[in-house]
N, CA, C and O atoms as CSV, one atom per row, in Angstrom:
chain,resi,resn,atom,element,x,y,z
A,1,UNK,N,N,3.772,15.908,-2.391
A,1,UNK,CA,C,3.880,15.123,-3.604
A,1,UNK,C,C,5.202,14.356,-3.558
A,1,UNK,O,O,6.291,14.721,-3.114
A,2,UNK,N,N,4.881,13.336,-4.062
A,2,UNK,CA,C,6.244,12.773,-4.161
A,2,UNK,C,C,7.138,12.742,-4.992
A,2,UNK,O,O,6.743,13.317,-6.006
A,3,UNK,N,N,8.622,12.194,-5.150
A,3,UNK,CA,C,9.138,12.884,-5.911
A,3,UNK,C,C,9.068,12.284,-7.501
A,3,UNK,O,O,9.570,12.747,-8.525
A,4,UNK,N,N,8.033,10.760,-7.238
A,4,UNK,CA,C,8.060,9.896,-8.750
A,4,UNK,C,C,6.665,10.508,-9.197
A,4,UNK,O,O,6.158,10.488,-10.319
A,5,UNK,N,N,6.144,11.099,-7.931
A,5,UNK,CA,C,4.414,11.102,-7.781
A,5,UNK,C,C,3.880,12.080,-9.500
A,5,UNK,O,O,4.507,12.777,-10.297
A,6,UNK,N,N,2.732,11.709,-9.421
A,6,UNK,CA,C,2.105,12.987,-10.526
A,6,UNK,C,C,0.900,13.192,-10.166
A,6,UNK,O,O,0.161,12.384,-9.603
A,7,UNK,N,N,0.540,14.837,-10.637
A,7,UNK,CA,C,-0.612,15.394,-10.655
A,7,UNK,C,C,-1.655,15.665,-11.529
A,7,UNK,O,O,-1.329,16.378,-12.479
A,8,UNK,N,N,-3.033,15.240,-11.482
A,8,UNK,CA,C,-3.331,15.355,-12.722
A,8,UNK,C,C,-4.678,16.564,-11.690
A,8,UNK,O,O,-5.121,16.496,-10.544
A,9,UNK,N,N,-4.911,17.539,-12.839
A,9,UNK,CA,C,-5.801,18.590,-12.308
A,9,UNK,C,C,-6.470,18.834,-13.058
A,9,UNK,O,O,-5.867,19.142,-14.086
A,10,UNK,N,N,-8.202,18.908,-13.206
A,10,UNK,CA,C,-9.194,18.891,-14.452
A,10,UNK,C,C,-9.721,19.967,-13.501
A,10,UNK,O,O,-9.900,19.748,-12.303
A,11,UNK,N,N,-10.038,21.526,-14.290
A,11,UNK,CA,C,-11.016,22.329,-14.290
A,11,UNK,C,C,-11.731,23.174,-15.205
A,11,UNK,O,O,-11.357,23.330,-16.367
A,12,UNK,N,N,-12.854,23.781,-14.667
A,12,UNK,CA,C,-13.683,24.081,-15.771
A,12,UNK,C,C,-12.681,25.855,-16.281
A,12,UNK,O,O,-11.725,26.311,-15.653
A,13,UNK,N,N,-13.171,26.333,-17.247
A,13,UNK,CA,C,-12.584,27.523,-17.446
A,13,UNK,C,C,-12.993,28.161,-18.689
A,13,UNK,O,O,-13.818,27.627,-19.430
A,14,UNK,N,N,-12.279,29.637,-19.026
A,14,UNK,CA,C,-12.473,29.988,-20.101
A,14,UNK,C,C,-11.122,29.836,-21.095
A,14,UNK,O,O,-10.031,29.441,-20.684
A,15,UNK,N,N,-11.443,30.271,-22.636
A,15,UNK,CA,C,-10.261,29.599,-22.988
A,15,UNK,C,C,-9.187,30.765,-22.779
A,15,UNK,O,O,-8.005,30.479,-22.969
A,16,UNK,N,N,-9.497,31.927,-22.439
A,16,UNK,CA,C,-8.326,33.225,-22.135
A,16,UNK,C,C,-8.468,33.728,-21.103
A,16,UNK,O,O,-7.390,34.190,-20.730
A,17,UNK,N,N,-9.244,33.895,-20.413
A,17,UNK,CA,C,-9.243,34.576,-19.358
A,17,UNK,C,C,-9.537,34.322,-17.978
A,17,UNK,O,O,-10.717,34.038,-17.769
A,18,UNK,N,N,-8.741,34.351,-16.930
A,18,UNK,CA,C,-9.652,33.938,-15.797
A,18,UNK,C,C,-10.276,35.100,-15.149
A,18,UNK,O,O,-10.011,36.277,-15.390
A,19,UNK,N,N,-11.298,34.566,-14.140
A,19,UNK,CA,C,-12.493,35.192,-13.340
A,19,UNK,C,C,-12.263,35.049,-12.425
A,19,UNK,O,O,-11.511,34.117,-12.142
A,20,UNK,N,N,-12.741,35.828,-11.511
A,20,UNK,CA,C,-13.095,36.166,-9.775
A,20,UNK,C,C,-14.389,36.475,-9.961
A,20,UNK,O,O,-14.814,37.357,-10.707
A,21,UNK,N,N,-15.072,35.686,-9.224
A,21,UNK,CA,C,-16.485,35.791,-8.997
A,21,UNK,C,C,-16.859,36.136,-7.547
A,21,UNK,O,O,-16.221,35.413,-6.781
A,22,UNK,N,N,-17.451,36.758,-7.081
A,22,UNK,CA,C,-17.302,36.963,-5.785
A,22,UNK,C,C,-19.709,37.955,-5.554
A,22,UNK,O,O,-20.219,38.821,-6.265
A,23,UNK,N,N,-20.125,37.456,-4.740
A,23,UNK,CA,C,-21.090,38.694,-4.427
A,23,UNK,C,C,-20.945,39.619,-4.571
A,23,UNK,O,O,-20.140,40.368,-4.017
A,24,UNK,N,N,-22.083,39.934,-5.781
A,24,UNK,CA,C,-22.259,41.443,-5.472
A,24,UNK,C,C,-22.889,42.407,-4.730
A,24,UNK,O,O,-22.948,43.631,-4.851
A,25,UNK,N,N,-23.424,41.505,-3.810
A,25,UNK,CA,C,-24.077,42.054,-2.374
A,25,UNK,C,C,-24.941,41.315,-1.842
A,25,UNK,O,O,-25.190,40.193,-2.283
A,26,UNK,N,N,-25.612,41.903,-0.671
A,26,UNK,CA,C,-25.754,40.568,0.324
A,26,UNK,C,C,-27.056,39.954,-0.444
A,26,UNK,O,O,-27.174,38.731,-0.366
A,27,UNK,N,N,-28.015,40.648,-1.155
A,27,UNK,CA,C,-28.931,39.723,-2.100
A,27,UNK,C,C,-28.687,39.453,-3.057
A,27,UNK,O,O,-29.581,39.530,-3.899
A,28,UNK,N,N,-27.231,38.946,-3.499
A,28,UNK,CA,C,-27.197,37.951,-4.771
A,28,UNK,C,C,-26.855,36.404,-4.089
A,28,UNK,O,O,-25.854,35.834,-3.656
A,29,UNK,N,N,-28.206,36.108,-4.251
A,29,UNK,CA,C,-28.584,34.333,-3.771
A,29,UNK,C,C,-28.011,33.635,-4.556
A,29,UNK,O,O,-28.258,32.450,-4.333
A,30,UNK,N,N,-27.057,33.860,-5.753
A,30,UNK,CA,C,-26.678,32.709,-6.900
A,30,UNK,C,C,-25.386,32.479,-6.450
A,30,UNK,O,O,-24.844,31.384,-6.307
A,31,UNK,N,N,-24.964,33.497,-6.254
A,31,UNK,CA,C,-23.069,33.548,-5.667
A,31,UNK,C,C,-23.492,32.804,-4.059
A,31,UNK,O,O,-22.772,31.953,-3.537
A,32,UNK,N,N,-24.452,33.186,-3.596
A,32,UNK,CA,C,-24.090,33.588,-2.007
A,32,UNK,C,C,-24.542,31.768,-1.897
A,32,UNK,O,O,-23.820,31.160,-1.106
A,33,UNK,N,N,-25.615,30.920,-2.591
A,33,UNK,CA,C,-26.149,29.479,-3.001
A,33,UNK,C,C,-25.378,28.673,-3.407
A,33,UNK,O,O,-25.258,27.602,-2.812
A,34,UNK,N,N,-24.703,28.939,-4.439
A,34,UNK,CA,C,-23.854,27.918,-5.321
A,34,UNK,C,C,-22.187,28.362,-4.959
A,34,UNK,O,O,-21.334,27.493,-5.143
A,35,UNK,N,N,-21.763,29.712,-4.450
A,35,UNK,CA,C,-20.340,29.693,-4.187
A,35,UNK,C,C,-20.450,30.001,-2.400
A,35,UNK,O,O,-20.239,31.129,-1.954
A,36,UNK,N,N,-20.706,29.155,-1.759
A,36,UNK,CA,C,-20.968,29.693,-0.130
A,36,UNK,C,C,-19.981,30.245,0.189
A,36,UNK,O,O,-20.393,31.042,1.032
A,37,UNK,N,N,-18.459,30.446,0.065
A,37,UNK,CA,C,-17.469,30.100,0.764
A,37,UNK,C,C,-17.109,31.941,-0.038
A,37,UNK,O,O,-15.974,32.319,0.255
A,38,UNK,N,N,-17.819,32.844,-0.813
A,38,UNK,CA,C,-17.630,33.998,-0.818
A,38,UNK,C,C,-17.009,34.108,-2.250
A,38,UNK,O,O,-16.943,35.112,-2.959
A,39,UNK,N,N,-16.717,33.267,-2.421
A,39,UNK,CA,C,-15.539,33.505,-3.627
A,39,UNK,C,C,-15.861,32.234,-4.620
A,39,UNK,O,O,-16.441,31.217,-4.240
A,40,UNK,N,N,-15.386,32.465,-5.960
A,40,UNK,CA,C,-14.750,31.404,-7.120
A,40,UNK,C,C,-13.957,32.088,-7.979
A,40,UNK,O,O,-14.009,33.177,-8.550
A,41,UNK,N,N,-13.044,30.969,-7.911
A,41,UNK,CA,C,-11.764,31.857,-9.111
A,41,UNK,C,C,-11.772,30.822,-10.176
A,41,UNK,O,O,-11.559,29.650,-9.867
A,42,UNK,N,N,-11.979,31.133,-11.287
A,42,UNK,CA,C,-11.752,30.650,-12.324
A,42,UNK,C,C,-10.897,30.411,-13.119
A,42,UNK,O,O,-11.378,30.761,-14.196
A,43,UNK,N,N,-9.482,29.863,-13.353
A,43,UNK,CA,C,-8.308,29.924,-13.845
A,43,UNK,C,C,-8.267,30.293,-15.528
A,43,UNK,O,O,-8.800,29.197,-15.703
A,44,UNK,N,N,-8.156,30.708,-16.596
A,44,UNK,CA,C,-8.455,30.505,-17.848
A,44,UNK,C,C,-7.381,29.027,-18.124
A,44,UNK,O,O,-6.645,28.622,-17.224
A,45,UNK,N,N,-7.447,28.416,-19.363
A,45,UNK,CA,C,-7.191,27.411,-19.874
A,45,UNK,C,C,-5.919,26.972,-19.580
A,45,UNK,O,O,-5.685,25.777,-19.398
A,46,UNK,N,N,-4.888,28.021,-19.502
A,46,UNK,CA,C,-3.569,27.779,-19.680
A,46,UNK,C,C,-2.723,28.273,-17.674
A,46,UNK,O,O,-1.685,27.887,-17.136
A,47,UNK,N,N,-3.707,29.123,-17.247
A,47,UNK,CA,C,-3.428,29.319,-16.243
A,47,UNK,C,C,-2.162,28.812,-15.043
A,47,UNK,O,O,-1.292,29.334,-14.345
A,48,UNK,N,N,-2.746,27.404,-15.358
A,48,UNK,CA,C,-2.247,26.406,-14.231
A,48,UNK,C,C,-0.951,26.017,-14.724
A,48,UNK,O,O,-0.093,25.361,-14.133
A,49,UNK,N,N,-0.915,26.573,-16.047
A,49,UNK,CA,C,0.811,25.845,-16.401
A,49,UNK,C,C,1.472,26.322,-16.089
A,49,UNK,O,O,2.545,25.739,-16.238
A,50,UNK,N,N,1.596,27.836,-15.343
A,50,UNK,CA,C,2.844,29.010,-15.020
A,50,UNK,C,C,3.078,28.058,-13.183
A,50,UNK,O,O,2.879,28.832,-12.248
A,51,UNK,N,N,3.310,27.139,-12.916
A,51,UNK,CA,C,3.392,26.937,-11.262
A,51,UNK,C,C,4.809,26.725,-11.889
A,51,UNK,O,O,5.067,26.611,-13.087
A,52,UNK,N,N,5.727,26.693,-10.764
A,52,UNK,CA,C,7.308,26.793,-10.837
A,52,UNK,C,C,7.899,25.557,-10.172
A,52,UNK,O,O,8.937,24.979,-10.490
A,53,UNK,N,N,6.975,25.231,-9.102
A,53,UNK,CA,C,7.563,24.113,-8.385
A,53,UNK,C,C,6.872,22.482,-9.053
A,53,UNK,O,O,6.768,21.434,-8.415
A,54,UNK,N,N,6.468,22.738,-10.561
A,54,UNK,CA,C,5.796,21.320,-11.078
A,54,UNK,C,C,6.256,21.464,-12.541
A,54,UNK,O,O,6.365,22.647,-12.863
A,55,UNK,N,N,6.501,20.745,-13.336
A,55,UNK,CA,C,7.138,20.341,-14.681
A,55,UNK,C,C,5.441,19.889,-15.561
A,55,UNK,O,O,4.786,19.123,-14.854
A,56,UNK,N,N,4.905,20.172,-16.592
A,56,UNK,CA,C,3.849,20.062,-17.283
A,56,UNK,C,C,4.105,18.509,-18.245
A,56,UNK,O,O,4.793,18.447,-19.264
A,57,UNK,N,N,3.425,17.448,-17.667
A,57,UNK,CA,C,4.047,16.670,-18.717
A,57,UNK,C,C,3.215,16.388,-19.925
A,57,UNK,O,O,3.492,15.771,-20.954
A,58,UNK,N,N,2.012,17.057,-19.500
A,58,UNK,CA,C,1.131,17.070,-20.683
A,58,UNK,C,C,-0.462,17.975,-20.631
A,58,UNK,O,O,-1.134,17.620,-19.663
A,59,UNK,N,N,-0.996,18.832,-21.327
A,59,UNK,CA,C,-2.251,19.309,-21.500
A,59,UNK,C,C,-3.337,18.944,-22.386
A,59,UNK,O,O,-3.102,18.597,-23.543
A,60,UNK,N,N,-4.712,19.011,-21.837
A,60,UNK,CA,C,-5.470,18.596,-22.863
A,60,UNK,C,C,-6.679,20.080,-22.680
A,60,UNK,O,O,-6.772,20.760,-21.658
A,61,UNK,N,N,-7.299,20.235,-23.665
A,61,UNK,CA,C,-8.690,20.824,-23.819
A,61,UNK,C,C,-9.871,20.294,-24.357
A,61,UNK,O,O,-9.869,20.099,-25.572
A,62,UNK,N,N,-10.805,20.040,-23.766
A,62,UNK,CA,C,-11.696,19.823,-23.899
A,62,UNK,C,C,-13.160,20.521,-24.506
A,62,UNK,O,O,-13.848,20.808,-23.526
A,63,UNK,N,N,-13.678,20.790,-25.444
A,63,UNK,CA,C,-14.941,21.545,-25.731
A,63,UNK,C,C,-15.677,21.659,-24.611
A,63,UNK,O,O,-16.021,20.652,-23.992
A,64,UNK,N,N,-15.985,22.815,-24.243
A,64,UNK,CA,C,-17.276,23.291,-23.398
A,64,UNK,C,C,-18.496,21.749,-23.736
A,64,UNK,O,O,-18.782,20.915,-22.877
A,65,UNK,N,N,-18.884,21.749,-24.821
A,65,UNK,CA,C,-19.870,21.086,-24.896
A,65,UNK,C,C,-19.864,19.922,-24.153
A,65,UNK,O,O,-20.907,19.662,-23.553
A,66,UNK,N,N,-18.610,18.899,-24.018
A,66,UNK,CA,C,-18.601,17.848,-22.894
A,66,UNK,C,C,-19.388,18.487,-21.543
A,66,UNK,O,O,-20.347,17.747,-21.322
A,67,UNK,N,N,-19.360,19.149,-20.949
A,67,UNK,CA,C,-19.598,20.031,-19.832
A,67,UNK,C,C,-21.442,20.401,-19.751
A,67,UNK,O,O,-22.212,20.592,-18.810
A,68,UNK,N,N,-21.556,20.382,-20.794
A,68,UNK,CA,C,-22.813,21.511,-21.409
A,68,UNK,C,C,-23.899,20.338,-21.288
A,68,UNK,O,O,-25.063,20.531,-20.936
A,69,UNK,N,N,-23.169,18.674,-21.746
A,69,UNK,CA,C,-23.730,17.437,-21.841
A,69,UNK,C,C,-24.126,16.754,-20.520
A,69,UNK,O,O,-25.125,16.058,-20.335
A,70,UNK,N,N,-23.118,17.090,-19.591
A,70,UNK,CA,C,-22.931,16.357,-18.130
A,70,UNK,C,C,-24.196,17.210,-17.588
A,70,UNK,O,O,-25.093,16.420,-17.293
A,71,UNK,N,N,-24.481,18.229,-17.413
A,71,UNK,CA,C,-25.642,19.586,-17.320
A,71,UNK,C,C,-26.859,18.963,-17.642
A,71,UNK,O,O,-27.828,18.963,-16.883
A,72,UNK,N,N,-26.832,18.410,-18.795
A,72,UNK,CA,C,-27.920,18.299,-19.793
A,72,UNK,C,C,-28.923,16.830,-18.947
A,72,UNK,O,O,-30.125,16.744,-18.694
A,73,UNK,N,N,-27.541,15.662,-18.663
A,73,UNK,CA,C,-28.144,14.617,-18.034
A,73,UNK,C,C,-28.410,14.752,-16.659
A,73,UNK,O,O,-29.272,13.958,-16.282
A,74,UNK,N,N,-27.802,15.756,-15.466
A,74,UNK,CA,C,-28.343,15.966,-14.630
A,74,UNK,C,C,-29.115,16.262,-14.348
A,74,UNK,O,O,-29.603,15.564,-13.459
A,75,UNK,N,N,-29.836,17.339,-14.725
A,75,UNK,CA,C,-30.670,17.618,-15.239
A,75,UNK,C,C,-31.868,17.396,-15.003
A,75,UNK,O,O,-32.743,17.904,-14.303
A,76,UNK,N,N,-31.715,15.990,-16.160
A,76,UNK,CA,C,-33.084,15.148,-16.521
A,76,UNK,C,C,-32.870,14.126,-15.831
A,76,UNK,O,O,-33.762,13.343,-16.159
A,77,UNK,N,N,-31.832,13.352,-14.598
A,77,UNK,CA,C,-32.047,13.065,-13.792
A,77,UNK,C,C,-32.684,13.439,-12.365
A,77,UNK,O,O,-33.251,12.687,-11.571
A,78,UNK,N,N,-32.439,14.755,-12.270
A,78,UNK,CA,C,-33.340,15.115,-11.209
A,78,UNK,C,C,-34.716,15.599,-11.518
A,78,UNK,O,O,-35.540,15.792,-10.624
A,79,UNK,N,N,-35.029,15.844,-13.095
A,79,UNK,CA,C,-36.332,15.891,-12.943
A,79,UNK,C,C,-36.951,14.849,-13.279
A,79,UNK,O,O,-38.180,14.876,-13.202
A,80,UNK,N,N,-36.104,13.328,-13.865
A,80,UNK,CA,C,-37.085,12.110,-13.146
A,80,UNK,C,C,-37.213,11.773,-12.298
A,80,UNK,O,O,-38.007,10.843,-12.157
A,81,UNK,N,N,-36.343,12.442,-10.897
A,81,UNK,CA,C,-36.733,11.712,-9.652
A,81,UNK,C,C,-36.845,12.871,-8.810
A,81,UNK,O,O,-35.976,13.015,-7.949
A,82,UNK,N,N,-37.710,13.673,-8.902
A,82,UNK,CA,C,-37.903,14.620,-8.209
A,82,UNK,C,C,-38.732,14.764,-6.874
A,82,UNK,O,O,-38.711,15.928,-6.476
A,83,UNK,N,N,-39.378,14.001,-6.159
A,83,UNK,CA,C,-39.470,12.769,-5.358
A,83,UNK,C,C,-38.901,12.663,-4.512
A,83,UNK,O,O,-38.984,13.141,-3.380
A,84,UNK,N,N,-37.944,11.708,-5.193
A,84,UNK,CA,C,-36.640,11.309,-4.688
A,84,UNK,C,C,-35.236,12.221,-4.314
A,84,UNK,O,O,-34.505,12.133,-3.327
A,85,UNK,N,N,-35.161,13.066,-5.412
A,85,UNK,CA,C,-34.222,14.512,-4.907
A,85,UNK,C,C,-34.988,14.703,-3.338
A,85,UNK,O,O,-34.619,14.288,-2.239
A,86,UNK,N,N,-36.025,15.391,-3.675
A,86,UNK,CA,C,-36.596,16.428,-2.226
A,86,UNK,C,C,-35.966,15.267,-0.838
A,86,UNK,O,O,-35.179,15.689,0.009
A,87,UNK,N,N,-36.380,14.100,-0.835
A,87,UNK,CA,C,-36.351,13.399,0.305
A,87,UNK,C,C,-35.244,13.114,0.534
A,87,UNK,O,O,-35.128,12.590,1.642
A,88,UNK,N,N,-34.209,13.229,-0.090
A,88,UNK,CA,C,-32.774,12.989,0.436
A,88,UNK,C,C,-32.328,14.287,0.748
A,88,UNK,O,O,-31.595,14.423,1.728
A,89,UNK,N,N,-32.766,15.596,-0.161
A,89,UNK,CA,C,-32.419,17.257,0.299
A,89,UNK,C,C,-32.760,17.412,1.791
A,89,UNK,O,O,-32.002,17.925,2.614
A,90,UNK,N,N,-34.306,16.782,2.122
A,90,UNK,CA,C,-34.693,16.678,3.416
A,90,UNK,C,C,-33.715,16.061,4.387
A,90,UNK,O,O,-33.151,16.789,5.203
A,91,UNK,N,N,-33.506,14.912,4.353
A,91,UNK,CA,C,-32.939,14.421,4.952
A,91,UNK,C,C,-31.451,14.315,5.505
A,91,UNK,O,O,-31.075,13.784,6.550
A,92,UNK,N,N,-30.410,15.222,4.134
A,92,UNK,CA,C,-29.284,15.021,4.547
A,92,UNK,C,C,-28.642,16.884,4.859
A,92,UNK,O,O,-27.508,17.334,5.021
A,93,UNK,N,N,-29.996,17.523,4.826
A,93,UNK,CA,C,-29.667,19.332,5.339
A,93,UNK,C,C,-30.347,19.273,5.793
A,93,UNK,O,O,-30.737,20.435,5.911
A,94,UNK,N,N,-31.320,18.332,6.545
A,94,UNK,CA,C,-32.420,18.837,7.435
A,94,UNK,C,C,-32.959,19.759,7.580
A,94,UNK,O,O,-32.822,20.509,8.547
A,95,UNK,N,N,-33.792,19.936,6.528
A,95,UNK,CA,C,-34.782,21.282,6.032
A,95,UNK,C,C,-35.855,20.461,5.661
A,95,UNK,O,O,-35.826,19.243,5.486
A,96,UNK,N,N,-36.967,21.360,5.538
A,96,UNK,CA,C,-38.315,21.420,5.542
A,96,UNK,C,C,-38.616,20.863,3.660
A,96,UNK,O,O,-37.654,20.772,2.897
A,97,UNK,N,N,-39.607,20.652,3.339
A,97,UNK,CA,C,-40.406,20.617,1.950
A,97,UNK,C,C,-40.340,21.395,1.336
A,97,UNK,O,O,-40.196,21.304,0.117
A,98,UNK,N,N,-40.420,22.399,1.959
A,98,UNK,CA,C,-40.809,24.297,0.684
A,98,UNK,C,C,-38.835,24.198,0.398
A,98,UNK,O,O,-38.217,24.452,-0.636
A,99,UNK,N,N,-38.410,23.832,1.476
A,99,UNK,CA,C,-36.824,24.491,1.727
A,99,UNK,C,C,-36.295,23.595,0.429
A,99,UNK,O,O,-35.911,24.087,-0.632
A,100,UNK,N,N,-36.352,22.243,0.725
A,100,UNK,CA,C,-35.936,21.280,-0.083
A,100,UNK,C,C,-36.425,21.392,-2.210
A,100,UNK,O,O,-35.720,21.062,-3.163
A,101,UNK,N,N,-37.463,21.818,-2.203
A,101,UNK,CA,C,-38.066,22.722,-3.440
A,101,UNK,C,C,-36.983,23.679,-4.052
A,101,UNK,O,O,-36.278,23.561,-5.054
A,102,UNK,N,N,-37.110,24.844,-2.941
A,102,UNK,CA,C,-35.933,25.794,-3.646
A,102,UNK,C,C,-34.765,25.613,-3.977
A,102,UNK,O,O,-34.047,26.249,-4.748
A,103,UNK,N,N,-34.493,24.303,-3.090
A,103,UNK,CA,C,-32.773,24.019,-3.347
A,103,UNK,C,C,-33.292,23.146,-4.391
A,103,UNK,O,O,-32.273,23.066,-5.077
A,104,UNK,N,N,-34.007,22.559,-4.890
A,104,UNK,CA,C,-33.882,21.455,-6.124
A,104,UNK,C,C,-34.061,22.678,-7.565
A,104,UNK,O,O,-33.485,22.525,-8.642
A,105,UNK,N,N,-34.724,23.514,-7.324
A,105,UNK,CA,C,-35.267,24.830,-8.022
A,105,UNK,C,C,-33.568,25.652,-8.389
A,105,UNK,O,O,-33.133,25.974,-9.495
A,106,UNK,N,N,-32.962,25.792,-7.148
A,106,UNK,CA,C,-31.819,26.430,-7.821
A,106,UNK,C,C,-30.992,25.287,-8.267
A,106,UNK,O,O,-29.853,25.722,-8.435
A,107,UNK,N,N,-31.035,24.268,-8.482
A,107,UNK,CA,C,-29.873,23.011,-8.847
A,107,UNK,C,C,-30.590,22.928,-10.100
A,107,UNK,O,O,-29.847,22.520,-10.993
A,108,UNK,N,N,-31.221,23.057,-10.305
A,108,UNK,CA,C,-31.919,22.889,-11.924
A,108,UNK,C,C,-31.764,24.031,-12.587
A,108,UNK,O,O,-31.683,23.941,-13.812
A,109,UNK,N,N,-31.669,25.619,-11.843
A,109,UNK,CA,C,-30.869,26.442,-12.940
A,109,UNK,C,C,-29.204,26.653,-13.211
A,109,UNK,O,O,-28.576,27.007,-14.209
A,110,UNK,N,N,-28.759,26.232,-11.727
A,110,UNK,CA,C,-27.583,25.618,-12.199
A,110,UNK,C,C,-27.131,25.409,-13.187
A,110,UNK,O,O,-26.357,26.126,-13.821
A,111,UNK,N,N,-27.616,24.238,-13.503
A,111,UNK,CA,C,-27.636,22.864,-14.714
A,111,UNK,C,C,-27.914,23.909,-15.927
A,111,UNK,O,O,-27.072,24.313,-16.729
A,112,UNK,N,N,-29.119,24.209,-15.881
A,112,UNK,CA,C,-29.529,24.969,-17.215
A,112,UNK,C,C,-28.654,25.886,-17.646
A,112,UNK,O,O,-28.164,25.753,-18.767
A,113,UNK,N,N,-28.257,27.144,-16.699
A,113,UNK,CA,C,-27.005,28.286,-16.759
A,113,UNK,C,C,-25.636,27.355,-17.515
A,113,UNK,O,O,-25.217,27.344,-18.673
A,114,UNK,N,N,-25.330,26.838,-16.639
A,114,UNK,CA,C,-24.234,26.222,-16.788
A,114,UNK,C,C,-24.245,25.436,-18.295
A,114,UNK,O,O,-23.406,25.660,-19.167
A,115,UNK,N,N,-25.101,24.697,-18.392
A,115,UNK,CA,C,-25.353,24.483,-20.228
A,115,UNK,C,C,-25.265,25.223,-20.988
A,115,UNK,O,O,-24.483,25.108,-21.932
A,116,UNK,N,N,-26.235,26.459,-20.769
A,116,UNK,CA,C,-26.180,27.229,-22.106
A,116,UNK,C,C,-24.860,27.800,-22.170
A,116,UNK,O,O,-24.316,27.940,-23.266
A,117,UNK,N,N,-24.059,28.285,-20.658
A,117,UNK,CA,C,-22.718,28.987,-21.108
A,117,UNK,C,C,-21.563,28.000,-21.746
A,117,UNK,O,O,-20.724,28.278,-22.603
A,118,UNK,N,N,-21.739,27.030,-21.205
A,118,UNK,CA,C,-20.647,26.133,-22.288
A,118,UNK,C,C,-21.014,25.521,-23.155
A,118,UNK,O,O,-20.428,24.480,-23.455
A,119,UNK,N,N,-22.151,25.980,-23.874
A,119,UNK,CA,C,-22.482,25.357,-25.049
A,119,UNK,C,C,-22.267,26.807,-26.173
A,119,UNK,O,O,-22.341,26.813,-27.402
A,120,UNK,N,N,-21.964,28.042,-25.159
A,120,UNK,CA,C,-21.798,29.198,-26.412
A,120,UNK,C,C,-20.400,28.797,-27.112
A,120,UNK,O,O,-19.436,28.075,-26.858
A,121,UNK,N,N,-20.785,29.583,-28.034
A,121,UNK,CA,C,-19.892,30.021,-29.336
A,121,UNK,C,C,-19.340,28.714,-29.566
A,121,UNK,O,O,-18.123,28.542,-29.498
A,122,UNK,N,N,-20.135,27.782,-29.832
A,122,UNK,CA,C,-20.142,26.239,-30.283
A,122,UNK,C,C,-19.261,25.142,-29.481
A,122,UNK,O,O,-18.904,24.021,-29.846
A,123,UNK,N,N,-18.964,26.021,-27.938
A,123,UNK,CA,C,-18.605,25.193,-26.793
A,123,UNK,C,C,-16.947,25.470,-26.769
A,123,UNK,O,O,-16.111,24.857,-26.105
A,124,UNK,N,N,-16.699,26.762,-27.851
A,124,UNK,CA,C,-15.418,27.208,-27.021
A,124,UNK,C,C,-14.636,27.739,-26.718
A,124,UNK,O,O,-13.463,27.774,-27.092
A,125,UNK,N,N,-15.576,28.620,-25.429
A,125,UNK,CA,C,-15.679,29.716,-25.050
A,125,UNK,C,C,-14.948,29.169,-23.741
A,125,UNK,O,O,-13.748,29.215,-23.470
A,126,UNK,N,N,-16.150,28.567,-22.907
A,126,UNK,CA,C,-16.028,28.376,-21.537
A,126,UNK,C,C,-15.506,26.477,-21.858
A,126,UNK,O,O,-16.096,25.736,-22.644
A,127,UNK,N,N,-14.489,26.150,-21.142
A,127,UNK,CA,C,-13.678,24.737,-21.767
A,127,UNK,C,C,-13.388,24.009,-20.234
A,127,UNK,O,O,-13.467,24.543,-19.128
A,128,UNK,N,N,-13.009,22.535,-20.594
A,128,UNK,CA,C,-12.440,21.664,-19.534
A,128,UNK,C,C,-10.967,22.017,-19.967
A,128,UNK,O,O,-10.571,22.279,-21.103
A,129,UNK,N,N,-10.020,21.945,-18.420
A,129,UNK,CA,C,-8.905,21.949,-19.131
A,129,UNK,C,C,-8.309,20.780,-17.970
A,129,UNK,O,O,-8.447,20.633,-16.756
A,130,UNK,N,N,-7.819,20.293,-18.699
A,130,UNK,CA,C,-6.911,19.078,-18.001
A,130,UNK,C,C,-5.119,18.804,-17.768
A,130,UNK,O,O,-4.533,18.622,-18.836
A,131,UNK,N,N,-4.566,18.776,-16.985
A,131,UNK,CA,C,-2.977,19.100,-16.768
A,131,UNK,C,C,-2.433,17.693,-16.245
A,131,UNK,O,O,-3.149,16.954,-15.570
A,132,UNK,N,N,-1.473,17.456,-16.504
A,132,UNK,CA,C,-0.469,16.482,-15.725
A,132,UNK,C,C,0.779,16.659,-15.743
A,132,UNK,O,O,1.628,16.552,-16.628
A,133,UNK,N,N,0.824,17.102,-14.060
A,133,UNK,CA,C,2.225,17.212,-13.454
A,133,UNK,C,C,2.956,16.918,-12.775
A,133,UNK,O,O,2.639,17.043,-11.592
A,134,UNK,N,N,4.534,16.287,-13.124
A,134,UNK,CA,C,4.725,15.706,-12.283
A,134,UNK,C,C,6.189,16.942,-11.502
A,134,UNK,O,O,6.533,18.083,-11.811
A,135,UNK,N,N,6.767,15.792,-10.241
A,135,UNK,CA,C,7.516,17.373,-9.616
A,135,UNK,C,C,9.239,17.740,-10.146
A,135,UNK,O,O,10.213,16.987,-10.105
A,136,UNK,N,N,9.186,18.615,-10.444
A,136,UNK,CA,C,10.404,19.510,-11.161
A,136,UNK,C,C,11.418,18.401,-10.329
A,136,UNK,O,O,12.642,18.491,-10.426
């Protein structure tokens, strides 16, 4: 970073607590599908402000429900072009029809999961949180 430079960092979260998400064994397909890499850490809201080597020059929060909305239109973009999803799933993981199905099948509960949890407790529960920092 440089030293005029700034950082701006948007993630999803809860508003107190952060998570480690990790498999809970070798047949959980939701972790092992949507987090390949073994792991997700979830920061809670305020998390990111304790770094030592960056100065906070400003925070924002966002309602879950922004989040819950972005969900909502994906969504119903892939199930108007569902078609069109499969043949690019085909084409750019080079997998089969049935293969390309299940992956459009789990991207649509995705979407759905992911809605209903940031749309609980009137969206704010699970939040966007947004930071800008520039360096100490």
């Amino acid at each position: 970073m440089k030293d005029d430079g700034l950082l701006f960092l948007e993630h999803l979260c809860h508003k107190s607590f952060s998570d480690h998400w990790e498999p809970l064994s070798e047949d959980d397909w939701y972790a092992k599908n949507f987090f390949p890499s073994g792991t997700l850490v979830i920061p809670s809201a305020t998390c990111l402000l304790y770094f030592q080597d960056v100065t906070v020059i400003d925070h924002w929060i966002l309602s879950g429900n922004n989040f819950a909305r972005t969900n909502e239109v994906i969504l119903k973009r892939i199930d108007g072009k569902i078609e069109e999803v499969k043949d690019i799933f085909i084409s750019f993981y080079g997998i089969g029809e049935e293969e390309a199905v299940k992956l459009i099948n789990w991207w649509r509960l995705l979407c759905i999961t992911a809605n209903e949890l940031f749309k609980y407790n009137n969206g704010e529960e699970w939040l966007i949180s947004q930071q800008l920092f520039k360096k100490k």
